[in-house]
SEBA-478678 format. One record per residue (C-alpha): z, x, y. Coordinates in steps of 0.02 Angstrom, whole numbers, padded with zeros to 5 digits, always signed. Example, Ala and Ser with C-alpha at 12.3 -4.5 7.8 and 13.67 -1.06 7.14 Angstrom:
residues 2
+00390+00615-00225+00357+00684-00053
//
This chain:
residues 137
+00000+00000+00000+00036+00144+00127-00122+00213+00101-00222+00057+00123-00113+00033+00275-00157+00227+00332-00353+00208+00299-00351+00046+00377-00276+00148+00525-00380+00304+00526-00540+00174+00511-00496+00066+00660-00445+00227+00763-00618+00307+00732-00713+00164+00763-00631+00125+00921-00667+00315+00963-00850+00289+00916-00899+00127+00978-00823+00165+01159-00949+00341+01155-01078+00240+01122-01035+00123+01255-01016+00274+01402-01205+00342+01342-01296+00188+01335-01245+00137+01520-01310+00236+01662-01173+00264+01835-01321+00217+01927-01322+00041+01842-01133+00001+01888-01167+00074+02079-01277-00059+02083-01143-00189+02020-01024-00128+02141-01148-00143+02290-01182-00315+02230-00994-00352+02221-00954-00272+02376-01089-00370+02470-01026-00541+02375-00843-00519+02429-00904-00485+02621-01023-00641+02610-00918-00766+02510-01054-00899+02552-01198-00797+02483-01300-00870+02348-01412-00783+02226-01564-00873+02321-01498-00793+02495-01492-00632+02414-01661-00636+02348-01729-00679+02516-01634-00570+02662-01557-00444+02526-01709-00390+02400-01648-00214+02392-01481-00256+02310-01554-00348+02147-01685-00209+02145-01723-00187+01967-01603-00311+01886-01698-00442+01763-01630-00607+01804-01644-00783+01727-01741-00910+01805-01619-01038+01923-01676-01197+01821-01679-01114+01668-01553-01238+01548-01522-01078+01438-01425-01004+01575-01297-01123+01567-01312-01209+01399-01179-01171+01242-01224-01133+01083-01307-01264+00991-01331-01159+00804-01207-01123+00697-01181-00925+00669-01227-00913+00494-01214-01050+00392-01273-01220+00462-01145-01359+00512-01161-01428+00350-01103-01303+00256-00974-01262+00385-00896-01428+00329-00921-01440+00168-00834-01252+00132-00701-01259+00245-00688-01466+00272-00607-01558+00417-00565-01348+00486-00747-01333+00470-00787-01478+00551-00660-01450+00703-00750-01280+00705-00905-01353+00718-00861-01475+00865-00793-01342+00962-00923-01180+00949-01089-01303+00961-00985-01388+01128-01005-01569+01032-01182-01551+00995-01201-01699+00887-01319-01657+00759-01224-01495+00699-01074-01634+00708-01129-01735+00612-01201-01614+00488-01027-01546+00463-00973-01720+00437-01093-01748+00309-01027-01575+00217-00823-01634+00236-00895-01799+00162-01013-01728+00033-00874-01605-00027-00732-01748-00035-00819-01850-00139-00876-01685-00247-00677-01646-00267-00619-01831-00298-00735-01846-00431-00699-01668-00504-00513-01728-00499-00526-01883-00560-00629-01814-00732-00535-01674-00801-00600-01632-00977-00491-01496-01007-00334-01591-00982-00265-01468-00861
//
């Protein structure tokens, strides 16, 4: 058990070490001197808006990709399932699935009621199963 413990340790530590590297080399200073004019110019302006920027300010977003204002991606939530499908979700895990559904899709009611369909589906699957037992367990 200690040495699980101790590789489980020495794992986590290395990774950590590893994944923060990684993090420092794939960013450039030049891309956060940029954030921090953005920010700077934000907090002096606190009425600014993206679209103000873009017209009077051109040289501060200079570069940066950004998403298109009436784009519904930019604000929607997740509407997929990481994974496994809602279904599934519900019929593995059952009304925790289901809740887990709800919640990560932001009540998109097709994944819903997918999941619903599983924590039914599943139920009925285990009633059944319990109900005829031919081993007499």
């Amino acid at each position: 058990m200690k040495r699980l413990i101790l590789s489980l340790i020495v794992t986590f530590t290395f990774s950590n070490i590893f994944a923060n590297g990684e993090f420092e080399n794939s960013t450039s200073k030049s891309e956060f001197d940029q954030i921090k004019q953005i920010e700077a110019f934000v907090e002096a302006n606190p009425e600014t808006t993206l679209s103000d920027i873009k017209a009077h300010n051109p040289e501060l977003i200079n570069g940066i990709e950004l998403l298109d204002d009436t784009s519904a991606n930019s604000i929607s939530a997740v509407k997929d399932m990481p994974l496994l499908s809602g279904f599934w979700w519900g019929c593995c895990l059952g009304v925790i699935g289901l809740a887990i559904v709800y919640f990560v899709t932001d009540h998109d009611k097709d994944q819903v009621r997918k999941a619903l369909f599983g924590c039914l589906i599943a139920t009925v699957l285990w009633g059944v199963g319990g109900l005829w037992n031919p081993f007499g367990w």
